[in-house]
Structures are given as C-alpha cells and as structure tokens.
N, CA, C and O atoms as a CHARMM CRD file, in Angstrom:
* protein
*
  312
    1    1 UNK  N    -23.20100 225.51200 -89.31700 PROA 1      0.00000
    2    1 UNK  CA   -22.61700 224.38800 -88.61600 PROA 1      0.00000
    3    1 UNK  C    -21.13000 224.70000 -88.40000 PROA 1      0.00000
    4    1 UNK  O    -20.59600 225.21900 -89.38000 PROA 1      0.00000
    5    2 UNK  N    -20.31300 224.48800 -87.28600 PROA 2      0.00000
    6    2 UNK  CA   -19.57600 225.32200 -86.97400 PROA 2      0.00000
    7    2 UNK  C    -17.90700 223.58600 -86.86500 PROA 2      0.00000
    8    2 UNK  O    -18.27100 222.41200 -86.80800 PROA 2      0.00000
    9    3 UNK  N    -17.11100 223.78900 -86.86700 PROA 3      0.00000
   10    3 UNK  CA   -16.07300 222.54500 -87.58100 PROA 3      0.00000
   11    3 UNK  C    -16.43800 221.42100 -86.58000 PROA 3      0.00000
   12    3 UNK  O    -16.47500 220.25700 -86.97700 PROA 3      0.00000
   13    4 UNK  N    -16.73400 221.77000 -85.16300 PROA 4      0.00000
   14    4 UNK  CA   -16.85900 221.04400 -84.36500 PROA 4      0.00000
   15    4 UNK  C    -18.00500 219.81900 -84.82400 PROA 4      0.00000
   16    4 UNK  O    -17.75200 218.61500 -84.88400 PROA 4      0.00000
   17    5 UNK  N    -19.30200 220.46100 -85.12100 PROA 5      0.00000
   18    5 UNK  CA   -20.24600 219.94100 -85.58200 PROA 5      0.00000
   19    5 UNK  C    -20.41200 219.48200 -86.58600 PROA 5      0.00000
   20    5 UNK  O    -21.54000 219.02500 -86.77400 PROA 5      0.00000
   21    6 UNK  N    -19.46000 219.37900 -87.64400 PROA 6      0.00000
   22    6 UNK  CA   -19.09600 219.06100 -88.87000 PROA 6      0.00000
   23    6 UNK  C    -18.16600 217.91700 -88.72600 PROA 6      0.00000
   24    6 UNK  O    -18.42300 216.88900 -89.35200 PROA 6      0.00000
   25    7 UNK  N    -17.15800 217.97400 -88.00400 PROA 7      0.00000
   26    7 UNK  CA   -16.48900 216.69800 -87.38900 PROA 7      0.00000
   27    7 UNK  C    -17.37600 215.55000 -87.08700 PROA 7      0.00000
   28    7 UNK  O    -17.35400 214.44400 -87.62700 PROA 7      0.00000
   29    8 UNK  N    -18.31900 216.05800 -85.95300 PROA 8      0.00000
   30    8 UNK  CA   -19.23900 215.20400 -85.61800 PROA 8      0.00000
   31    8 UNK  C    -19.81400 214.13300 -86.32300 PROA 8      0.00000
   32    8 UNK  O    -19.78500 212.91500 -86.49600 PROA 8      0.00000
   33    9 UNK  N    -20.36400 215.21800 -86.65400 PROA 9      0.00000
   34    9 UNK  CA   -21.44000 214.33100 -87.87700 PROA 9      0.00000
   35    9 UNK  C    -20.80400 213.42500 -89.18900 PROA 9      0.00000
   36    9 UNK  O    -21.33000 212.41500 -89.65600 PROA 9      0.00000
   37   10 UNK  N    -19.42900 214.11200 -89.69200 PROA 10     0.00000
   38   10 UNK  CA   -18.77400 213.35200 -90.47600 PROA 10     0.00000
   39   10 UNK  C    -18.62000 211.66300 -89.55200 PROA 10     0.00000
   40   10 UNK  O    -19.14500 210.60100 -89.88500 PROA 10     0.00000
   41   11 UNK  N    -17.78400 211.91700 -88.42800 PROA 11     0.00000
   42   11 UNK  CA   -17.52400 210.84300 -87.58900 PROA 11     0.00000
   43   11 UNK  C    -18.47000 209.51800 -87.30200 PROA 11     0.00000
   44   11 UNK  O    -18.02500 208.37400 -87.20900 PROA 11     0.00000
   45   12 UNK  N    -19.87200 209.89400 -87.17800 PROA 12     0.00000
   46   12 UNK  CA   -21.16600 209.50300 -87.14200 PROA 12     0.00000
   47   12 UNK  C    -21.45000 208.64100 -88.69700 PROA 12     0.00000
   48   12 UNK  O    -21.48700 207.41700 -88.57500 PROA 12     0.00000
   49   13 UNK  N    -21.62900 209.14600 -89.99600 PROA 13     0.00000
   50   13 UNK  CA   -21.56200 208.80500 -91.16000 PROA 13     0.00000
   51   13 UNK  C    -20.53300 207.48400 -91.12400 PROA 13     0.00000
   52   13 UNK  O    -20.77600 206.33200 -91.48300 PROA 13     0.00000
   53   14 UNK  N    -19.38500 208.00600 -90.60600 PROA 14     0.00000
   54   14 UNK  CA   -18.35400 206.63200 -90.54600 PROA 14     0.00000
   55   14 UNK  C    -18.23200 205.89300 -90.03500 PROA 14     0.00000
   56   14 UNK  O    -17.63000 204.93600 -90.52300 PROA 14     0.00000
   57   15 UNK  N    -18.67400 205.85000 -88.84300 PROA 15     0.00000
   58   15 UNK  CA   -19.15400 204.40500 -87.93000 PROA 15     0.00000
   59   15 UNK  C    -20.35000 203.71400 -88.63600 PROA 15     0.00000
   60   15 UNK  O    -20.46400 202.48900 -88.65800 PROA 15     0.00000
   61   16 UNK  N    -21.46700 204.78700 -89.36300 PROA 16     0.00000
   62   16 UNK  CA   -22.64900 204.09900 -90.67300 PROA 16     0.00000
   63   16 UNK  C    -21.78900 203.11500 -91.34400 PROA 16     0.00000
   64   16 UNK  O    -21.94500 201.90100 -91.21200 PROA 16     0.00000
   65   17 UNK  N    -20.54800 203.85600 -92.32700 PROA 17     0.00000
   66   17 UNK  CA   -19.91800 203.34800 -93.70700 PROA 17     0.00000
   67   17 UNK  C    -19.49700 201.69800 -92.99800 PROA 17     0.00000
   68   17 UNK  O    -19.77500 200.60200 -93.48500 PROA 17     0.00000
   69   18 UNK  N    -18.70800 202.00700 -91.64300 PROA 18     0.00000
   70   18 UNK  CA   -18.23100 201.01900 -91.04300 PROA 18     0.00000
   71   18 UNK  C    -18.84700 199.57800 -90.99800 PROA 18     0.00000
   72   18 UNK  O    -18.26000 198.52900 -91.26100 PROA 18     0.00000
   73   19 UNK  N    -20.01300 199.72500 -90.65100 PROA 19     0.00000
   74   19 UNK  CA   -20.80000 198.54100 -90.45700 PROA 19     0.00000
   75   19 UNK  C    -21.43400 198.33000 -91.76600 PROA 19     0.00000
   76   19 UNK  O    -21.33800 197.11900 -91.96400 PROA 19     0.00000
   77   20 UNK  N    -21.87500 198.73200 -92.50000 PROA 20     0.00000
   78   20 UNK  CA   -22.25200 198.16300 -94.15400 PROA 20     0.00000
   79   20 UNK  C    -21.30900 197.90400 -94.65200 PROA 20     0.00000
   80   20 UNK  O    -21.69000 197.30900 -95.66000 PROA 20     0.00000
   81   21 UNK  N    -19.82400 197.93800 -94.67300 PROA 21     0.00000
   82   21 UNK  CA   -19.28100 197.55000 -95.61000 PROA 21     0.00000
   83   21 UNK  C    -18.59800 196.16300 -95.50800 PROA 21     0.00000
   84   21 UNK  O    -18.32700 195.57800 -94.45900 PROA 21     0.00000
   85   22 UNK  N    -18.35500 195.71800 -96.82000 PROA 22     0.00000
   86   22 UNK  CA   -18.26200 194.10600 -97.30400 PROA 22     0.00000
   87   22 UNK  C    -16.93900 193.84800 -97.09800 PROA 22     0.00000
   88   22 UNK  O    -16.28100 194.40600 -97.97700 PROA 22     0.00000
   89   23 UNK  N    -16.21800 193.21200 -96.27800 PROA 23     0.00000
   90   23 UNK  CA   -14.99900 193.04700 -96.24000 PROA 23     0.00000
   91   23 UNK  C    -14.39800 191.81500 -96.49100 PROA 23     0.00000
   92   23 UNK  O    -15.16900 191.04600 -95.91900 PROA 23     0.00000
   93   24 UNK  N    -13.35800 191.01800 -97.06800 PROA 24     0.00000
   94   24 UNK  CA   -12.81200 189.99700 -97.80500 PROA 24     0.00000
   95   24 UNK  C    -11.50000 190.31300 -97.29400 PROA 24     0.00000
   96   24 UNK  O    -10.98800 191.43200 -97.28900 PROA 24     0.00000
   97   25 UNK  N    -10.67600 188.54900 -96.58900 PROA 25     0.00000
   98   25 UNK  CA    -9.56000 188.18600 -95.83800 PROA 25     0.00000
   99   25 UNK  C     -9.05400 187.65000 -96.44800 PROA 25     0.00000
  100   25 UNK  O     -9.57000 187.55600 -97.56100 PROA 25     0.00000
  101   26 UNK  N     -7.97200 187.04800 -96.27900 PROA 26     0.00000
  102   26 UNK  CA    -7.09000 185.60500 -96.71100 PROA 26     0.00000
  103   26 UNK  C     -7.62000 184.63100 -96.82500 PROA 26     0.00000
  104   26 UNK  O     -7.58500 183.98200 -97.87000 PROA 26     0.00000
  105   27 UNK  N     -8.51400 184.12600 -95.33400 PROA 27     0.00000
  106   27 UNK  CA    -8.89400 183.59400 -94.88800 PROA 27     0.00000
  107   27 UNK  C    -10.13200 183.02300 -95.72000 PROA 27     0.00000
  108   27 UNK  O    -10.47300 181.85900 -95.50800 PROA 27     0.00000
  109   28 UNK  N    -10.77600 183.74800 -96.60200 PROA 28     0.00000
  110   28 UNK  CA   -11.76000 183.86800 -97.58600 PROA 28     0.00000
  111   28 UNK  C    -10.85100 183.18700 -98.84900 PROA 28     0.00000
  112   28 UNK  O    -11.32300 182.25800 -99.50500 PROA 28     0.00000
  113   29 UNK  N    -10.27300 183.42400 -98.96800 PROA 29     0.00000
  114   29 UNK  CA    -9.43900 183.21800-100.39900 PROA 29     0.00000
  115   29 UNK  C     -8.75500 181.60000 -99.56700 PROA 29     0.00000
  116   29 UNK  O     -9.49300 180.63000 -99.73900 PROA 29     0.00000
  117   30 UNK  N     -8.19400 181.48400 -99.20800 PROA 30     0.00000
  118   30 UNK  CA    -7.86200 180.46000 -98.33900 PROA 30     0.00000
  119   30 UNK  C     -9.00200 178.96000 -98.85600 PROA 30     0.00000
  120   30 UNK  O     -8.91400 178.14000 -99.77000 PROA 30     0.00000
  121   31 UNK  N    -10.27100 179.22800 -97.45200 PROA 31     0.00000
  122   31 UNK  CA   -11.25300 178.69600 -97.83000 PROA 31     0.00000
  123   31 UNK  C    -11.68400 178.51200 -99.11200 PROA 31     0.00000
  124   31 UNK  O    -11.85100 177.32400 -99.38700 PROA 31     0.00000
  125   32 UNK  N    -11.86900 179.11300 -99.79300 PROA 32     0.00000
  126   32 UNK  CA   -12.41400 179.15000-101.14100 PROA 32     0.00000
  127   32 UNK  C    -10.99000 178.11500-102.27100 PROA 32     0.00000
  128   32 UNK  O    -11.13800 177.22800-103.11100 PROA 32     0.00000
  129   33 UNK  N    -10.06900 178.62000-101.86900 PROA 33     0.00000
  130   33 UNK  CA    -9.15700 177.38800-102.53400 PROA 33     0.00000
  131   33 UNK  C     -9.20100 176.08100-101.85200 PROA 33     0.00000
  132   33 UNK  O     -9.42300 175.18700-102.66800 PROA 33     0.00000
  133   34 UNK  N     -9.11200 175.79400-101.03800 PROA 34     0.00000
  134   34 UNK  CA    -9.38600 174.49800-100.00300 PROA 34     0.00000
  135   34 UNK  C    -10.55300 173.73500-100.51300 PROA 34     0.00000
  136   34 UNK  O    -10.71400 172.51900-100.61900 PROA 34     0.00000
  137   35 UNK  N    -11.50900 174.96400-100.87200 PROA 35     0.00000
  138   35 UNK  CA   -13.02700 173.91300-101.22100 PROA 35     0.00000
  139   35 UNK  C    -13.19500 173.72200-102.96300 PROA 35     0.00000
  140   35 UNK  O    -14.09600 173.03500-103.44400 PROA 35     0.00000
  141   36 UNK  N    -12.38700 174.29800-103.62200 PROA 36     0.00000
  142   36 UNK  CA   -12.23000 173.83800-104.89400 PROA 36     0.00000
  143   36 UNK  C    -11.32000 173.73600-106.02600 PROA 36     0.00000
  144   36 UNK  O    -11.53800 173.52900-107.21900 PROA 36     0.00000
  145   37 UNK  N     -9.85200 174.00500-105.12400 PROA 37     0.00000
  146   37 UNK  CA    -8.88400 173.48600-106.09100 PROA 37     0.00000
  147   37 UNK  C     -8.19300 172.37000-105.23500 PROA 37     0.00000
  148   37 UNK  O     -8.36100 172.30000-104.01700 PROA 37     0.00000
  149   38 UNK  N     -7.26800 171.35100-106.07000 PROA 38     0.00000
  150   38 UNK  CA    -6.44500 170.13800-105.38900 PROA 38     0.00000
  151   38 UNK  C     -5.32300 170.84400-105.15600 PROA 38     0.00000
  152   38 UNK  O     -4.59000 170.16800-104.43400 PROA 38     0.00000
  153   39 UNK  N     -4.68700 172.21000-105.50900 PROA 39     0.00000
  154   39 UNK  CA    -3.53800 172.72400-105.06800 PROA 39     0.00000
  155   39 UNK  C     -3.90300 173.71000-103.62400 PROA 39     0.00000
  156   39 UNK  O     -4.97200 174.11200-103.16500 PROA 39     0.00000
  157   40 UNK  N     -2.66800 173.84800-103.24000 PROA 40     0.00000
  158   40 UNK  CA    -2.88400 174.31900-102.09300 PROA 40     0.00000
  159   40 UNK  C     -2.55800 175.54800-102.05100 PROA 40     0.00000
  160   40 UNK  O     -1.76000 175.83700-102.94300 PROA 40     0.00000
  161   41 UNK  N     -2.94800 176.69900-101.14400 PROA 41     0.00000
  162   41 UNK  CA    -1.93700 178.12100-101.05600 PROA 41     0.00000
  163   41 UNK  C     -1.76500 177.95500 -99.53100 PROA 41     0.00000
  164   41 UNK  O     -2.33500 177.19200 -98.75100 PROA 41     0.00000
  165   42 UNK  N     -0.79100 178.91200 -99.32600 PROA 42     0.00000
  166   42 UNK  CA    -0.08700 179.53500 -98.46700 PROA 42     0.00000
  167   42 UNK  C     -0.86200 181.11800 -97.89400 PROA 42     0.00000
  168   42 UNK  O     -1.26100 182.04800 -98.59500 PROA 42     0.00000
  169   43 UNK  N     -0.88700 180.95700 -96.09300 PROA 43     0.00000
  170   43 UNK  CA    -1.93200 181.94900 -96.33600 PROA 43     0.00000
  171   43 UNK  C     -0.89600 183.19500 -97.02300 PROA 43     0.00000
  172   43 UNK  O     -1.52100 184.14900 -97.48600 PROA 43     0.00000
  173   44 UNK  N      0.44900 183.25800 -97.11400 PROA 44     0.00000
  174   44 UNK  CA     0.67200 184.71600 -97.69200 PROA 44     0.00000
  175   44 UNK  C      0.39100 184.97200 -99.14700 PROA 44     0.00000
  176   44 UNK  O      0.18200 186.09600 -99.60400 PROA 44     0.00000
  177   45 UNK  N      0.40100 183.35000-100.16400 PROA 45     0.00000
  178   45 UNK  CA    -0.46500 183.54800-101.49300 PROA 45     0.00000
  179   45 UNK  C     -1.86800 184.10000-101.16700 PROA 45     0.00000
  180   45 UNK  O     -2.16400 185.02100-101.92900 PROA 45     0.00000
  181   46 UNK  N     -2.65100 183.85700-100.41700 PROA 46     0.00000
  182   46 UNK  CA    -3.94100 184.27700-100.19700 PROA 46     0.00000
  183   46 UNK  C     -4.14900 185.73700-100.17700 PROA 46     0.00000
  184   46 UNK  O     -4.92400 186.47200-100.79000 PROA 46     0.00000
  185   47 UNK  N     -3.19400 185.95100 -99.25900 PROA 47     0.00000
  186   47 UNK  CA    -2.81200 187.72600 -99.00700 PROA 47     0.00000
  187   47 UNK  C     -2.92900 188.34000-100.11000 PROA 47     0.00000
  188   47 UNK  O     -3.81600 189.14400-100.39600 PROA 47     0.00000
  189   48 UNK  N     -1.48600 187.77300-101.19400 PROA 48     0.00000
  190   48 UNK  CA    -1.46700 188.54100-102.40500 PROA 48     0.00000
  191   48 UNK  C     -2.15800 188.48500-103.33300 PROA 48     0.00000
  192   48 UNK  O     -2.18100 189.31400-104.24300 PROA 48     0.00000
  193   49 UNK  N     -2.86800 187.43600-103.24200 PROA 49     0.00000
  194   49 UNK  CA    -4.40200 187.46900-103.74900 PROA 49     0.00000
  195   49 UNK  C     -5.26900 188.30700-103.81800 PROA 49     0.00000
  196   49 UNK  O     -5.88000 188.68400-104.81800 PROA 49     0.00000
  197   50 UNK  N     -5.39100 188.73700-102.43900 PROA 50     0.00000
  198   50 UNK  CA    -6.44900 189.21800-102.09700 PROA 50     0.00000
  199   50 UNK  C     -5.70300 190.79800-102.42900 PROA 50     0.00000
  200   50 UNK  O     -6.45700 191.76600-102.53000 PROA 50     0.00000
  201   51 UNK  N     -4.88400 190.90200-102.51600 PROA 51     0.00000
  202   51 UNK  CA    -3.65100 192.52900-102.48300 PROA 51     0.00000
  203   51 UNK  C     -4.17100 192.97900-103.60600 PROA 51     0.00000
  204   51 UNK  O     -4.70200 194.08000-103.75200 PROA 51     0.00000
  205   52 UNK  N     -3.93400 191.55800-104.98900 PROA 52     0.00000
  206   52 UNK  CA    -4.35600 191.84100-106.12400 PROA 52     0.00000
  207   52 UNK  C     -5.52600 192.21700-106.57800 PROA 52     0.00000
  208   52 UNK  O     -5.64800 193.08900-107.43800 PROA 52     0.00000
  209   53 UNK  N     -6.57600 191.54500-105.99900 PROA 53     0.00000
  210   53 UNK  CA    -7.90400 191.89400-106.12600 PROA 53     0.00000
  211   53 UNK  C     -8.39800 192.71600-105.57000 PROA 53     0.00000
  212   53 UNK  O     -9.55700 192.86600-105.95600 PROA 53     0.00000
  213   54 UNK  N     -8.06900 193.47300-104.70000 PROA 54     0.00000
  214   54 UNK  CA    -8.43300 194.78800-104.07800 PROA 54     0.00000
  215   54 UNK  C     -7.76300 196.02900-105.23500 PROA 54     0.00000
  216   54 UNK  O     -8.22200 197.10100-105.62900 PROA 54     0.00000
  217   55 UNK  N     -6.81900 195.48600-105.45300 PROA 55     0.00000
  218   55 UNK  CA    -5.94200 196.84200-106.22300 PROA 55     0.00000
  219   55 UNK  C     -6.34200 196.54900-107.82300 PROA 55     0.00000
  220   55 UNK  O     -5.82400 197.41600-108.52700 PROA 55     0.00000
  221   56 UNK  N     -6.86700 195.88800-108.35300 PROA 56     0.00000
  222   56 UNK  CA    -7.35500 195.74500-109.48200 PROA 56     0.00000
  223   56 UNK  C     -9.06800 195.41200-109.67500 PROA 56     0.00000
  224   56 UNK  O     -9.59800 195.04600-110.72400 PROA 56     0.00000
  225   57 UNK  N     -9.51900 195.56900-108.80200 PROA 57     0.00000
  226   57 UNK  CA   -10.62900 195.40800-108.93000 PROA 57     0.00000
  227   57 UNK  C    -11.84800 196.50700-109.80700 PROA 57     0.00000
  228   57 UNK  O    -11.60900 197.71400-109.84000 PROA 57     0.00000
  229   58 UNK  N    -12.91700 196.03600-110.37000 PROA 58     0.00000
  230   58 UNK  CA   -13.95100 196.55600-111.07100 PROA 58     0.00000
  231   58 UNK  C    -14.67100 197.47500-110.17200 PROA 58     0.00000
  232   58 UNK  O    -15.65100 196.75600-109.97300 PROA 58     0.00000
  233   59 UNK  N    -14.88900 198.47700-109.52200 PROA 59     0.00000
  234   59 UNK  CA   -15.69300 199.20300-108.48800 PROA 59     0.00000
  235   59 UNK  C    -17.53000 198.82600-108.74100 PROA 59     0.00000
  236   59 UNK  O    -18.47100 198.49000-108.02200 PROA 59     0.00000
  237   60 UNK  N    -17.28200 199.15500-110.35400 PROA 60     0.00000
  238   60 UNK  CA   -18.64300 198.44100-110.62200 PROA 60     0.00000
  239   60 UNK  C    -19.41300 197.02600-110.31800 PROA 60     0.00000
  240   60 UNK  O    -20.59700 196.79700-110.07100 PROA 60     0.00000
  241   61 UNK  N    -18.18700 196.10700-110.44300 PROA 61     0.00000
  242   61 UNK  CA   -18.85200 195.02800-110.19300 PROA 61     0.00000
  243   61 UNK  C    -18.36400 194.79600-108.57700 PROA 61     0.00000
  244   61 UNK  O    -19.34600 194.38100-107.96200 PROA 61     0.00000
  245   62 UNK  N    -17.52400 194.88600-107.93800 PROA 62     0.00000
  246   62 UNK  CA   -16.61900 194.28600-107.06900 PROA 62     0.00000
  247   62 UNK  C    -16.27200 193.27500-106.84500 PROA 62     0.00000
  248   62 UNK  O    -16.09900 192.65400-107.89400 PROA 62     0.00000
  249   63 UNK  N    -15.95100 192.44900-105.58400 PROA 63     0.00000
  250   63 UNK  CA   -14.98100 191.33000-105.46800 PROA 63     0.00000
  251   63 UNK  C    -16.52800 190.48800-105.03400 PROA 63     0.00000
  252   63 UNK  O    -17.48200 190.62400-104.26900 PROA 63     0.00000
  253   64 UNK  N    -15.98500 189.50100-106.15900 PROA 64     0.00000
  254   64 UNK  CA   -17.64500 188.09800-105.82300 PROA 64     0.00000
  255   64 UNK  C    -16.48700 186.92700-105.29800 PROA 64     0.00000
  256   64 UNK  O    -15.30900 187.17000-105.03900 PROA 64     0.00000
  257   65 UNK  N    -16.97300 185.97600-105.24200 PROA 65     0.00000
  258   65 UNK  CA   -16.65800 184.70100-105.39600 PROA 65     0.00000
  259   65 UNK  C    -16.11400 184.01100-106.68900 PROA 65     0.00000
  260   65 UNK  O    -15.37200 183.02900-106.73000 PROA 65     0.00000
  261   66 UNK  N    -16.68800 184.79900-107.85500 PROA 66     0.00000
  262   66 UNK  CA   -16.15600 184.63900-109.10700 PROA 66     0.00000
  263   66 UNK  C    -14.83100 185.37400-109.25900 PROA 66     0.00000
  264   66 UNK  O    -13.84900 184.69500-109.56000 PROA 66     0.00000
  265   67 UNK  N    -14.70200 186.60400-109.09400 PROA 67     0.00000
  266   67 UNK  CA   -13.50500 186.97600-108.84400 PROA 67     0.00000
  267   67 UNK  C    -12.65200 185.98900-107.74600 PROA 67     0.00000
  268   67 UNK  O    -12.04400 185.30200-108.56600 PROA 67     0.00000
  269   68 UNK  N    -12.36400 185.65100-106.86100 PROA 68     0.00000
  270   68 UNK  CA   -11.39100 185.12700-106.32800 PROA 68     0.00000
  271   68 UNK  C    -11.53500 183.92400-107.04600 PROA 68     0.00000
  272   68 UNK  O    -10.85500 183.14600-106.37700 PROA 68     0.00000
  273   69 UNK  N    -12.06300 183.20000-108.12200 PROA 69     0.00000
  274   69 UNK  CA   -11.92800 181.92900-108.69800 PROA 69     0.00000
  275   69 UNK  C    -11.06000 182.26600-109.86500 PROA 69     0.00000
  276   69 UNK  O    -10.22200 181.68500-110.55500 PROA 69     0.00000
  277   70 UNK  N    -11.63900 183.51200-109.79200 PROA 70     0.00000
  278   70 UNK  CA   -10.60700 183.81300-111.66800 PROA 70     0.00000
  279   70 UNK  C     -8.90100 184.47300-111.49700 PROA 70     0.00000
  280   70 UNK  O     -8.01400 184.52600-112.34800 PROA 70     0.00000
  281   71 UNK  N     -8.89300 184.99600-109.81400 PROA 71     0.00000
  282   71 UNK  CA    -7.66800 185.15900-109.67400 PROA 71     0.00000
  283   71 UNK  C     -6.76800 184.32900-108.92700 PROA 71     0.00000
  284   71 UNK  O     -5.55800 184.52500-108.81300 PROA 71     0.00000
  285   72 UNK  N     -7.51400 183.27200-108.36300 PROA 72     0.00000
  286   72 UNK  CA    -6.66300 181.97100-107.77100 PROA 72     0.00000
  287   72 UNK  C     -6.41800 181.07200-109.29900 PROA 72     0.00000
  288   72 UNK  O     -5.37200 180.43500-109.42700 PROA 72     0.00000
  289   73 UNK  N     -7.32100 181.08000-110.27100 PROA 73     0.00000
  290   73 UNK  CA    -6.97600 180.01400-111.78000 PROA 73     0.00000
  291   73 UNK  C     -5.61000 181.14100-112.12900 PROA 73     0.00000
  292   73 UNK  O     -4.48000 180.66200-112.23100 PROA 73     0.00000
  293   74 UNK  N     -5.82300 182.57800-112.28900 PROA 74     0.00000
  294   74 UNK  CA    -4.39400 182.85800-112.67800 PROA 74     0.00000
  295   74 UNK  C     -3.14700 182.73600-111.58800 PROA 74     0.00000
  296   74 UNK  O     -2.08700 182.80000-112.21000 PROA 74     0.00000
  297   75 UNK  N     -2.97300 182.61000-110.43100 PROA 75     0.00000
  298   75 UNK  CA    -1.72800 182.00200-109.50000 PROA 75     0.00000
  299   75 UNK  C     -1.65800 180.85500-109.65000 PROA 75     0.00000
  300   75 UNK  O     -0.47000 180.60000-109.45600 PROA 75     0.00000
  301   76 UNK  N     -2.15700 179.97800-109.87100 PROA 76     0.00000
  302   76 UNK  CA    -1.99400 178.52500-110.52500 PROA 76     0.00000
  303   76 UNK  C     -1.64600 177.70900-111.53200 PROA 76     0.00000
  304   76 UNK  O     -1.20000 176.58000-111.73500 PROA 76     0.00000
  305   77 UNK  N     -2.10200 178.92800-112.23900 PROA 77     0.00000
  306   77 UNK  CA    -1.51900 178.78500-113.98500 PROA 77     0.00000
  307   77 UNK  C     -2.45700 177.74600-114.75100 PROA 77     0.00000
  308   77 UNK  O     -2.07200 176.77500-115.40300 PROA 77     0.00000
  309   78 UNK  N     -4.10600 178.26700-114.47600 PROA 78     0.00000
  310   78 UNK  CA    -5.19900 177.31700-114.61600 PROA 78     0.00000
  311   78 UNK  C     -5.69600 178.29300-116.36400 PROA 78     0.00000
  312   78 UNK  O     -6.65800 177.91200-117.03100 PROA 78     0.00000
C-alpha cells in the first residue's frame, strides 16, 4: 500500500470515528443545570465545566449525566 493509499484509507476510518462519536456542549451542561438546580450558570460556567470534565475525565467510564451532576454540585459548593 503505497502513502497515497494509506492516507486514504486512514481519512475514510475518520469520517467512521466522526459520526460514532459522543459529543457534550455547554449547552448540555446548561440544560442539565436549568432542569435540576435553583442556581443558575452562565453559559461560560458551563464551558468550564464542561473544560473540566473533558480534561479530567475517567476514559473508562466517560462523561454520563452523573458526571455533569457531580461537577456542577462541585461549582456550586453542593
């Protein structure tokens, strides 16, 4: 297989990875505080929320819904 064809096919694989993978916004973290805490965030708290939980996250388990509950109770001081 010669680099050209190796490019290829890598390229191909990544438009695969592209569409299976699970992606999580502000906008998620946002919502999810809106629907169950009485405090409010800011979407740029949401951001760093979400900054945090990407950069500290379990690979094993990854980012649930439980995670963004357990890292919006610690920005809150819950």
């Amino acid at each position: 297989m010669n680099y050209q064809e190796k490019y290829e096919a890598l390229l191909t694989q990544f438009e695969q990875y592209k569409k299976e993978s699970v992606k999580w916004c502000a906008e998620d973290v946002l919502w999810f505080a809106q629907d169950n805490y009485s405090q409010t965030l800011t979407k740029e708290e949401a951001q760093e929320i979400l900054e945090r939980m990407i950069h500290f996250h379990d690979a094993e388990i990854g980012i649930t819904w439980d995670t963004i509950r357990a890292y919006i109770d610690v920005h809150f001081n819950l």
